[in-house]
C-alpha positions in Angstrom: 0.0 0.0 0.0 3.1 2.3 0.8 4.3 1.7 -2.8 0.7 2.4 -4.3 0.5 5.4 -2.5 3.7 6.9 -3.6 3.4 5.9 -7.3 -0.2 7.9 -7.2 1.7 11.0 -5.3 4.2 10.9 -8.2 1.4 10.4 -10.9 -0.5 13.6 -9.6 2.9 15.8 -9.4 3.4 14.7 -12.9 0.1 15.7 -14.3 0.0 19.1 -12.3 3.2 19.9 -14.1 2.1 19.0 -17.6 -1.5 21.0 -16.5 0.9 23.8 -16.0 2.7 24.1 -19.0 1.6 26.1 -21.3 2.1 25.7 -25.7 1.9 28.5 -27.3 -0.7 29.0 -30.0 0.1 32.7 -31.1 2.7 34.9 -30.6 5.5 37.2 -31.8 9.2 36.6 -31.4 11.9 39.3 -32.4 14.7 37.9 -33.7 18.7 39.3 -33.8 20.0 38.7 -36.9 24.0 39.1 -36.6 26.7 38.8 -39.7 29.9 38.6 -38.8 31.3 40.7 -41.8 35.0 41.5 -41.2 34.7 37.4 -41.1 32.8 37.5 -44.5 34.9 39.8 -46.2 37.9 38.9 -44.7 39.1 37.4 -48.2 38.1 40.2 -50.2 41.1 42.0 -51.6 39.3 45.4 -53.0 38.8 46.2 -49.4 41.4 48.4 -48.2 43.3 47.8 -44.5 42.2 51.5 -43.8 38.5 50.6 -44.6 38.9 47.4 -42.7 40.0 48.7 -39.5 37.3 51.2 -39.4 34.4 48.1 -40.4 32.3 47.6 -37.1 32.5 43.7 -36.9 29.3 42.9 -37.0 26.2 43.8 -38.7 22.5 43.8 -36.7 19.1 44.0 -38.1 15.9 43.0 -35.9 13.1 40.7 -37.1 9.7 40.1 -36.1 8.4 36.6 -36.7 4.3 36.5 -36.1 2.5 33.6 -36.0 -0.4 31.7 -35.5 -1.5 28.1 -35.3 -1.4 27.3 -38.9 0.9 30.1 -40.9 3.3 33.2 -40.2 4.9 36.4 -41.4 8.8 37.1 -41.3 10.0 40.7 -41.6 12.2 43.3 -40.1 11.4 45.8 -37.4 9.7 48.6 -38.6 11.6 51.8 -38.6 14.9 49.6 -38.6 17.5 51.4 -40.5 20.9 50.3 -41.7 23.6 52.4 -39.5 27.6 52.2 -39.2 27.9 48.9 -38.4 26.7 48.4 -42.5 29.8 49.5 -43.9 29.3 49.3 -47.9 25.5 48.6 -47.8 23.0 51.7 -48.6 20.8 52.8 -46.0 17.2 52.5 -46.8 13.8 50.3 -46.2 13.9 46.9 -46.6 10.8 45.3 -47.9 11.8 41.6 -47.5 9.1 39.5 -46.3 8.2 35.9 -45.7 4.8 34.0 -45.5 4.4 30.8 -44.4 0.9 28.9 -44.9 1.4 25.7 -43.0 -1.6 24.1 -43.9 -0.9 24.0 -47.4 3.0 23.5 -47.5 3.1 27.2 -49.6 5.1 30.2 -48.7 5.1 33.5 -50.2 8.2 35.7 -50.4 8.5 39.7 -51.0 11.8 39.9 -52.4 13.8 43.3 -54.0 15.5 43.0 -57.0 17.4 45.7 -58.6 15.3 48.8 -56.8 11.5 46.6 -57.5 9.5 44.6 -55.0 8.4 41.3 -56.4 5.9 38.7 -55.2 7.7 34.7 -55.4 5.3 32.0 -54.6 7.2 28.7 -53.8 6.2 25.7 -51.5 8.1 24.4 -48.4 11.6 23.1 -48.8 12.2 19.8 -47.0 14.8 19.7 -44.9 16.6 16.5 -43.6 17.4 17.4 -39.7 19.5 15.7 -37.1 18.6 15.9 -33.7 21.2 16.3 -31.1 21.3 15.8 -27.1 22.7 19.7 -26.7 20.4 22.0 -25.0 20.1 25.9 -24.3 18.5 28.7 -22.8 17.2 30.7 -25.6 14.7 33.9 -24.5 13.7 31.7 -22.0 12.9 28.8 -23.7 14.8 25.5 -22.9 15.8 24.8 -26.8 17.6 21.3 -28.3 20.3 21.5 -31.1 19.8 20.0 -34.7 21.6 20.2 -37.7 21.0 20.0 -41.1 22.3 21.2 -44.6 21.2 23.1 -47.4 23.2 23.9 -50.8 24.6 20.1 -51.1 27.6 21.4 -48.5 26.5 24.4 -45.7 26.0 23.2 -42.3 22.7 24.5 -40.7 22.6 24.5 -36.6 18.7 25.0 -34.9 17.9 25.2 -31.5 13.8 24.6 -31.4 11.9 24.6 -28.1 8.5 22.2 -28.4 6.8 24.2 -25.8 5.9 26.4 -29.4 4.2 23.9 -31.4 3.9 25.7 -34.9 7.4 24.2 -36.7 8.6 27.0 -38.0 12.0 29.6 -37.2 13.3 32.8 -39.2 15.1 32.9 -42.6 12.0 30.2 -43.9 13.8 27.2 -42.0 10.9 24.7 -40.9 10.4 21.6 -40.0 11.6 20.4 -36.5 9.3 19.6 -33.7 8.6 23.3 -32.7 9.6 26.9 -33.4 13.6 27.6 -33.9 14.6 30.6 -31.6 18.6 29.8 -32.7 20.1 29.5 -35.6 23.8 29.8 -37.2 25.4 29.1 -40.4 28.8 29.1 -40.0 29.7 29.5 -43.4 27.9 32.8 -43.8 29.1 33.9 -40.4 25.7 34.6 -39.5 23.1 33.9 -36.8 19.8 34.8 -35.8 18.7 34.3 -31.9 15.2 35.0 -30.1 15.7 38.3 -27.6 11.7 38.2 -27.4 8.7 35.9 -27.4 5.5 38.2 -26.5 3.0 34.9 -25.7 1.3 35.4 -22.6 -2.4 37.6 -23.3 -1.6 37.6 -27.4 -4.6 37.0 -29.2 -4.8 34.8 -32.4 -3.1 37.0 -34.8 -4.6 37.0 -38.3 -1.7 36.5 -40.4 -1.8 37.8 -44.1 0.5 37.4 -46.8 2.2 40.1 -48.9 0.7 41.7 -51.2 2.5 44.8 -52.4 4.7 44.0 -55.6 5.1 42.7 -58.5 3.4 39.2 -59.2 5.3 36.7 -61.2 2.3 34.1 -61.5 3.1 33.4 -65.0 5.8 32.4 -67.1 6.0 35.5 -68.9 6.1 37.6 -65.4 8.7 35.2 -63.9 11.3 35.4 -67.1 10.4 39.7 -67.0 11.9 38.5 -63.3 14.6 36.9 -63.6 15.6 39.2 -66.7 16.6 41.5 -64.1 17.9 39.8 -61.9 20.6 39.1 -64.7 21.2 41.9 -65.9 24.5 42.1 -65.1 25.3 38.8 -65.7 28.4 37.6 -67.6 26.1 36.8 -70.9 29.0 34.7 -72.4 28.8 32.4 -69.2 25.0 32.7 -68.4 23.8 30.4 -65.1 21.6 27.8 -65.6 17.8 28.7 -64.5 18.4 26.0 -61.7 21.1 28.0 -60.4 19.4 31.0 -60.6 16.2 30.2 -58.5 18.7 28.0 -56.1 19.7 31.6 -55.4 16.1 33.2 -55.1 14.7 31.2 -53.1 17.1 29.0 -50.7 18.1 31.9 -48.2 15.2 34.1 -48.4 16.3 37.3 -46.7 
Protein backbone atom coordinates (compact mmCIF):
# COMPACT_ATOMS: atom_id res chain seq x y z
CA UNK A 1 0.00 0.00 0.00
CA UNK A 2 3.13 2.32 0.75
CA UNK A 3 4.32 1.66 -2.77
CA UNK A 4 0.69 2.42 -4.32
CA UNK A 5 0.52 5.41 -2.48
CA UNK A 6 3.72 6.86 -3.61
CA UNK A 7 3.37 5.94 -7.33
CA UNK A 8 -0.25 7.87 -7.20
CA UNK A 9 1.69 11.03 -5.29
CA UNK A 10 4.17 10.93 -8.16
CA UNK A 11 1.36 10.35 -10.86
CA UNK A 12 -0.52 13.63 -9.56
CA UNK A 13 2.87 15.77 -9.36
CA UNK A 14 3.39 14.66 -12.95
CA UNK A 15 0.06 15.73 -14.31
CA UNK A 16 0.03 19.15 -12.34
CA UNK A 17 3.18 19.87 -14.14
CA UNK A 18 2.11 18.98 -17.56
CA UNK A 19 -1.53 20.95 -16.46
CA UNK A 20 0.93 23.78 -16.01
CA UNK A 21 2.71 24.11 -18.98
CA UNK A 22 1.64 26.05 -21.29
CA UNK A 23 2.11 25.74 -25.73
CA UNK A 24 1.87 28.51 -27.25
CA UNK A 25 -0.72 28.99 -30.04
CA UNK A 26 0.09 32.68 -31.10
CA UNK A 27 2.71 34.91 -30.63
CA UNK A 28 5.48 37.16 -31.79
CA UNK A 29 9.16 36.64 -31.36
CA UNK A 30 11.90 39.31 -32.41
CA UNK A 31 14.73 37.89 -33.65
CA UNK A 32 18.66 39.33 -33.83
CA UNK A 33 20.01 38.75 -36.88
CA UNK A 34 24.02 39.10 -36.56
CA UNK A 35 26.67 38.85 -39.69
CA UNK A 36 29.95 38.59 -38.79
CA UNK A 37 31.26 40.71 -41.79
CA UNK A 38 34.98 41.48 -41.19
CA UNK A 39 34.66 37.37 -41.09
CA UNK A 40 32.82 37.47 -44.47
CA UNK A 41 34.89 39.84 -46.16
CA UNK A 42 37.92 38.88 -44.74
CA UNK A 43 39.11 37.38 -48.17
CA UNK A 44 38.08 40.16 -50.24
CA UNK A 45 41.06 42.00 -51.60
CA UNK A 46 39.29 45.37 -53.02
CA UNK A 47 38.80 46.25 -49.42
CA UNK A 48 41.42 48.45 -48.21
CA UNK A 49 43.26 47.79 -44.49
CA UNK A 50 42.16 51.45 -43.84
CA UNK A 51 38.49 50.56 -44.59
CA UNK A 52 38.87 47.40 -42.65
CA UNK A 53 40.03 48.69 -39.49
CA UNK A 54 37.35 51.23 -39.38
CA UNK A 55 34.39 48.07 -40.43
CA UNK A 56 32.31 47.56 -37.08
CA UNK A 57 32.52 43.66 -36.88
CA UNK A 58 29.33 42.88 -37.01
CA UNK A 59 26.15 43.78 -38.69
CA UNK A 60 22.52 43.76 -36.69
CA UNK A 61 19.08 43.96 -38.07
CA UNK A 62 15.92 43.00 -35.91
CA UNK A 63 13.07 40.70 -37.14
CA UNK A 64 9.70 40.06 -36.15
CA UNK A 65 8.43 36.61 -36.72
CA UNK A 66 4.29 36.54 -36.08
CA UNK A 67 2.54 33.57 -36.01
CA UNK A 68 -0.36 31.72 -35.51
CA UNK A 69 -1.46 28.14 -35.35
CA UNK A 70 -1.38 27.27 -38.91
CA UNK A 71 0.93 30.12 -40.85
CA UNK A 72 3.32 33.19 -40.24
CA UNK A 73 4.93 36.42 -41.42
CA UNK A 74 8.81 37.13 -41.25
CA UNK A 75 9.98 40.69 -41.64
CA UNK A 76 12.17 43.34 -40.10
CA UNK A 77 11.43 45.77 -37.39
CA UNK A 78 9.69 48.63 -38.57
CA UNK A 79 11.57 51.80 -38.58
CA UNK A 80 14.89 49.58 -38.61
CA UNK A 81 17.54 51.43 -40.48
CA UNK A 82 20.90 50.28 -41.68
CA UNK A 83 23.62 52.35 -39.50
CA UNK A 84 27.55 52.19 -39.19
CA UNK A 85 27.92 48.91 -38.41
CA UNK A 86 26.71 48.37 -42.49
CA UNK A 87 29.85 49.45 -43.90
CA UNK A 88 29.30 49.31 -47.90
CA UNK A 89 25.53 48.59 -47.82
CA UNK A 90 23.00 51.70 -48.56
CA UNK A 91 20.81 52.81 -45.99
CA UNK A 92 17.17 52.55 -46.83
CA UNK A 93 13.75 50.26 -46.20
CA UNK A 94 13.95 46.87 -46.59
CA UNK A 95 10.82 45.32 -47.93
CA UNK A 96 11.81 41.57 -47.53
CA UNK A 97 9.07 39.49 -46.28
CA UNK A 98 8.16 35.94 -45.65
CA UNK A 99 4.76 34.02 -45.53
CA UNK A 100 4.44 30.80 -44.41
CA UNK A 101 0.91 28.93 -44.95
CA UNK A 102 1.41 25.68 -43.01
CA UNK A 103 -1.60 24.14 -43.89
CA UNK A 104 -0.93 24.04 -47.39
CA UNK A 105 3.00 23.49 -47.51
CA UNK A 106 3.14 27.16 -49.60
CA UNK A 107 5.14 30.25 -48.70
CA UNK A 108 5.09 33.51 -50.23
CA UNK A 109 8.15 35.67 -50.39
CA UNK A 110 8.49 39.74 -51.03
CA UNK A 111 11.82 39.93 -52.43
CA UNK A 112 13.82 43.34 -54.01
CA UNK A 113 15.51 43.02 -57.01
CA UNK A 114 17.41 45.71 -58.58
CA UNK A 115 15.33 48.79 -56.77
CA UNK A 116 11.54 46.60 -57.47
CA UNK A 117 9.55 44.57 -54.95
CA UNK A 118 8.44 41.28 -56.38
CA UNK A 119 5.92 38.65 -55.15
CA UNK A 120 7.70 34.73 -55.38
CA UNK A 121 5.28 32.01 -54.63
CA UNK A 122 7.21 28.74 -53.84
CA UNK A 123 6.24 25.66 -51.51
CA UNK A 124 8.06 24.44 -48.43
CA UNK A 125 11.63 23.08 -48.83
CA UNK A 126 12.24 19.79 -47.04
CA UNK A 127 14.85 19.68 -44.87
CA UNK A 128 16.57 16.47 -43.56
CA UNK A 129 17.44 17.36 -39.72
CA UNK A 130 19.53 15.71 -37.10
CA UNK A 131 18.56 15.89 -33.69
CA UNK A 132 21.20 16.26 -31.09
CA UNK A 133 21.26 15.76 -27.14
CA UNK A 134 22.66 19.70 -26.74
CA UNK A 135 20.45 21.97 -25.01
CA UNK A 136 20.14 25.88 -24.35
CA UNK A 137 18.45 28.68 -22.81
CA UNK A 138 17.17 30.69 -25.63
CA UNK A 139 14.71 33.92 -24.50
CA UNK A 140 13.74 31.70 -21.95
CA UNK A 141 12.91 28.80 -23.68
CA UNK A 142 14.81 25.46 -22.88
CA UNK A 143 15.81 24.81 -26.82
CA UNK A 144 17.57 21.30 -28.31
CA UNK A 145 20.31 21.46 -31.12
CA UNK A 146 19.84 20.04 -34.70
CA UNK A 147 21.60 20.21 -37.70
CA UNK A 148 21.00 19.96 -41.13
CA UNK A 149 22.32 21.16 -44.63
CA UNK A 150 21.25 23.15 -47.38
CA UNK A 151 23.23 23.95 -50.77
CA UNK A 152 24.65 20.09 -51.06
CA UNK A 153 27.56 21.41 -48.45
CA UNK A 154 26.54 24.40 -45.71
CA UNK A 155 25.99 23.17 -42.28
CA UNK A 156 22.74 24.48 -40.68
CA UNK A 157 22.57 24.46 -36.60
CA UNK A 158 18.74 25.04 -34.90
CA UNK A 159 17.86 25.24 -31.47
CA UNK A 160 13.85 24.59 -31.40
CA UNK A 161 11.94 24.58 -28.12
CA UNK A 162 8.51 22.16 -28.40
CA UNK A 163 6.83 24.15 -25.78
CA UNK A 164 5.90 26.42 -29.36
CA UNK A 165 4.17 23.88 -31.42
CA UNK A 166 3.90 25.73 -34.94
CA UNK A 167 7.40 24.17 -36.66
CA UNK A 168 8.59 26.97 -38.02
CA UNK A 169 11.96 29.62 -37.19
CA UNK A 170 13.28 32.78 -39.22
CA UNK A 171 15.12 32.91 -42.57
CA UNK A 172 12.04 30.17 -43.89
CA UNK A 173 13.84 27.23 -42.00
CA UNK A 174 10.92 24.72 -40.86
CA UNK A 175 10.42 21.64 -39.96
CA UNK A 176 11.63 20.39 -36.47
CA UNK A 177 9.30 19.59 -33.67
CA UNK A 178 8.59 23.26 -32.68
CA UNK A 179 9.61 26.89 -33.37
CA UNK A 180 13.56 27.57 -33.86
CA UNK A 181 14.62 30.55 -31.59
CA UNK A 182 18.57 29.82 -32.74
CA UNK A 183 20.14 29.54 -35.62
CA UNK A 184 23.75 29.83 -37.23
CA UNK A 185 25.35 29.13 -40.38
CA UNK A 186 28.80 29.09 -39.96
CA UNK A 187 29.71 29.49 -43.40
CA UNK A 188 27.93 32.82 -43.83
CA UNK A 189 29.06 33.93 -40.43
CA UNK A 190 25.65 34.62 -39.52
CA UNK A 191 23.14 33.95 -36.79
CA UNK A 192 19.78 34.84 -35.75
CA UNK A 193 18.73 34.34 -31.95
CA UNK A 194 15.18 35.00 -30.14
CA UNK A 195 15.66 38.28 -27.64
CA UNK A 196 11.69 38.24 -27.38
CA UNK A 197 8.72 35.94 -27.43
CA UNK A 198 5.46 38.23 -26.48
CA UNK A 199 3.03 34.94 -25.67
CA UNK A 200 1.25 35.42 -22.64
CA UNK A 201 -2.39 37.58 -23.33
CA UNK A 202 -1.58 37.56 -27.40
CA UNK A 203 -4.55 36.97 -29.25
CA UNK A 204 -4.81 34.78 -32.40
CA UNK A 205 -3.15 36.97 -34.83
CA UNK A 206 -4.65 37.02 -38.35
CA UNK A 207 -1.69 36.52 -40.35
CA UNK A 208 -1.77 37.83 -44.05
CA UNK A 209 0.54 37.39 -46.82
CA UNK A 210 2.23 40.15 -48.90
CA UNK A 211 0.70 41.67 -51.22
CA UNK A 212 2.50 44.80 -52.40
CA UNK A 213 4.72 44.00 -55.61
CA UNK A 214 5.10 42.71 -58.50
CA UNK A 215 3.35 39.21 -59.21
CA UNK A 216 5.29 36.71 -61.18
CA UNK A 217 2.28 34.08 -61.51
CA UNK A 218 3.10 33.41 -65.03
CA UNK A 219 5.76 32.38 -67.10
CA UNK A 220 6.00 35.51 -68.87
CA UNK A 221 6.15 37.61 -65.41
CA UNK A 222 8.69 35.19 -63.94
CA UNK A 223 11.28 35.38 -67.08
CA UNK A 224 10.44 39.68 -67.01
CA UNK A 225 11.92 38.51 -63.30
CA UNK A 226 14.56 36.94 -63.61
CA UNK A 227 15.64 39.16 -66.70
CA UNK A 228 16.56 41.50 -64.10
CA UNK A 229 17.87 39.76 -61.85
CA UNK A 230 20.61 39.15 -64.69
CA UNK A 231 21.19 41.92 -65.87
CA UNK A 232 24.53 42.10 -65.12
CA UNK A 233 25.29 38.79 -65.69
CA UNK A 234 28.38 37.57 -67.55
CA UNK A 235 26.13 36.81 -70.93
CA UNK A 236 28.96 34.67 -72.42
CA UNK A 237 28.77 32.35 -69.22
CA UNK A 238 25.04 32.70 -68.38
CA UNK A 239 23.80 30.38 -65.14
CA UNK A 240 21.58 27.81 -65.57
CA UNK A 241 17.80 28.67 -64.46
CA UNK A 242 18.37 25.99 -61.74
CA UNK A 243 21.08 27.98 -60.36
CA UNK A 244 19.37 30.97 -60.61
CA UNK A 245 16.20 30.19 -58.54
CA UNK A 246 18.73 27.98 -56.06
CA UNK A 247 19.69 31.61 -55.41
CA UNK A 248 16.13 33.20 -55.07
CA UNK A 249 14.72 31.18 -53.07
CA UNK A 250 17.12 29.02 -50.72
CA UNK A 251 18.12 31.93 -48.16
CA UNK A 252 15.16 34.11 -48.40
CA UNK A 253 16.30 37.27 -46.72
Amino acid sequence: MKHLGLTMMLLFAVTMIKAQTVFIKSAKITFEKKINQKQQLASNTWISDDARDKMSKYRISNWDYSFNDSSSIYKIKPKETLNDNNFFFIAGENTNELYTDFSKKTRVIRKPIRGEDFILKDTIPYLHWKIMNDVRQIAGYECRKATAVINDSVTVVAFYTDEILLKGGPEGFTGLPGMILGLAIPRYSTTWFATKVEAKNVPILAITPPAKGKRTDTEKDFKKMLDLYTRYDDKKNPRKIEDIKKELYTLIL
